[in-house]
C-alpha positions in Angstrom: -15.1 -6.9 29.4 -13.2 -7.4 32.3 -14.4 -11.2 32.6 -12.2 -12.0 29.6 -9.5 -10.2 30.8 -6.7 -12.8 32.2 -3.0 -11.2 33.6 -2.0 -10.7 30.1 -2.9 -10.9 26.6 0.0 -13.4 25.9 -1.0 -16.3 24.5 2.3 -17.5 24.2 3.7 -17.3 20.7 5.8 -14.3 21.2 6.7 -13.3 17.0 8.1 -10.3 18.4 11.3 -11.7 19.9 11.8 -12.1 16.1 12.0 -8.5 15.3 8.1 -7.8 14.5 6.5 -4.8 16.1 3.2 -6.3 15.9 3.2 -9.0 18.0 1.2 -12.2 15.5 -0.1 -13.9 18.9 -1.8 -11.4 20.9 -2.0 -8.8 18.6 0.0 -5.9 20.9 2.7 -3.9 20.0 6.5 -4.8 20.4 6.9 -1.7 23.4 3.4 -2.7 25.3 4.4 -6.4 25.4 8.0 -5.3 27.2 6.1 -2.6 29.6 3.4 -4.6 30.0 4.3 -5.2 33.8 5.2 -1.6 34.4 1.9 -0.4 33.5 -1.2 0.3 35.6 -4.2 -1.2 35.1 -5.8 1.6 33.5 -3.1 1.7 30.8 -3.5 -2.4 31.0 -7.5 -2.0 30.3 -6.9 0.3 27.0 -4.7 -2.2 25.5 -7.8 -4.8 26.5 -10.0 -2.3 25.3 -8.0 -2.3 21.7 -7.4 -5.6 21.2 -11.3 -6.5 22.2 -12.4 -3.8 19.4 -10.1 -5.6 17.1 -11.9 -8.5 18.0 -15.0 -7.4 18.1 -14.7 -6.1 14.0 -12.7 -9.3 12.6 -15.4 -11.4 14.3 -18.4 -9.4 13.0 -17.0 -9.6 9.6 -16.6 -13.3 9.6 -19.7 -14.4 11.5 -23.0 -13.8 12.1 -25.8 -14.4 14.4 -28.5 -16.4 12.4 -30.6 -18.0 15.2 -30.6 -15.4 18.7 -32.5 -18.2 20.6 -29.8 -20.8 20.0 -27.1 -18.1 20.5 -28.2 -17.3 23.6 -28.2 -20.8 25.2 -24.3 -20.8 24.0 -23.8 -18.1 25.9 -25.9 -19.4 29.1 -23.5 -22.5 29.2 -20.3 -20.8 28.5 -21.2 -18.6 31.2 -20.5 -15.6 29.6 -22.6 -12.6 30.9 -24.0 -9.9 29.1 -21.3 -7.1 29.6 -19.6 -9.3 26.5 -20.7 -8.6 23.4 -22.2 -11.0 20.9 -18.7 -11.1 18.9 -16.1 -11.5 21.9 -18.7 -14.4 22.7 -18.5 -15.9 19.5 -15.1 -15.6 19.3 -14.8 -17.4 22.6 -16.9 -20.3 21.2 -14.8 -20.4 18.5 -11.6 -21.0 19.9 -13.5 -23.6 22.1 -14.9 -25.5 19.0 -12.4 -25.2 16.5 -10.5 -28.7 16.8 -14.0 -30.4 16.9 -15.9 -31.3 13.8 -19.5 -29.2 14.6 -21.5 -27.0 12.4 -21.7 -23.2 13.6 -25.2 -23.6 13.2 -25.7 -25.8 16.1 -24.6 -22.7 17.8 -26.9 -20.5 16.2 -24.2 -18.9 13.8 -23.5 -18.7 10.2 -19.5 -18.1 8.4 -19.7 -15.4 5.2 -17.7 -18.2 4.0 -18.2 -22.2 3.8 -15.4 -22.7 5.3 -14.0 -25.4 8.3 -14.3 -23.8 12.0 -10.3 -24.2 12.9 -10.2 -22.0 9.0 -12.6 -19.7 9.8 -10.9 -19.0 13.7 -7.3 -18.9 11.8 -8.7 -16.3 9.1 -10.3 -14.1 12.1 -7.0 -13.9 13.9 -5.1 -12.8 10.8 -7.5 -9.9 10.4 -6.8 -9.0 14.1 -3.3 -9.0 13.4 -3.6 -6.9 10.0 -6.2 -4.4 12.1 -3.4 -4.0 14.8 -0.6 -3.3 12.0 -2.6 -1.0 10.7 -3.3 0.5 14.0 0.3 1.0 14.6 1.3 2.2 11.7 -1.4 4.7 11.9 -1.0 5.5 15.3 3.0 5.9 15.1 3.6 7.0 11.4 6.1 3.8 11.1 5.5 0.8 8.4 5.3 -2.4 11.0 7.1 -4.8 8.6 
């Protein structure tokens, strides 16, 4: 996964500098965001690691592969090699597509719902966020509202 790994998860729309411990742009917790720079890059990589499985289970509930062959030429030309699963790739093609008007299936895809692409990305991303609330509110006993 490391080839989708940039410096930070930011993504710039910091929610937590607003008093949320569940930060609604890049999905990580209020205390990682202000040690992010202070941590190694192991403790970097299982923040990656979470927010990819996050990812990984929003996507795969939204989406599915409907035509491998088609898929797999996405991938080719995105450049996006095998060490990233079919989900994270998806997502990837997502976020490149979702202010142009094209059908998922030209990508080889299908939505469980009919549904625009920017819709579908924006309803992906809010399950990310609701998995990572519930993450930390499992992990630290504490309601994240």
């Amino acid at each position: 996964m490391k080839t989708l790994q940039r410096a930070t998860p930011c993504v710039g729309i910091c929610s937590t500098t607003y008093g949320d411990l569940v930060c609604r742009g890049c999905k990580r917790f209020s205390h990682e965001i202000v040690q992010w720079n202070s941590y190694s890059r192991a403790q970097q990589d299982v923040i990656w690691q979470r927010l990819f499985e996050l990812r990984r289970q929003a996507v795969a509930s939204a989406v599915r592969v409907v035509d491998a062959a088609r898929f797999a030429n996405m991938r080719a030309g995105k450049a996006l090699p095998a060490d990233v699963s079919w989900e994270l790739a998806a997502y990837e093609l997502l976020r490149g597509i979702a202010s142009k008007d094209q059908p998922l299936s030209d990508f080889g895809l299908e939505a469980a719902h009919d549904e625009p692409v920017l819709t579908l990305l924006r309803g992906i991303d809010a399950d990310i966020y609701n998995r990572s609330r519930a993450w930390y509110e499992r992990s630290f006993r504490v309601a994240a509202d």
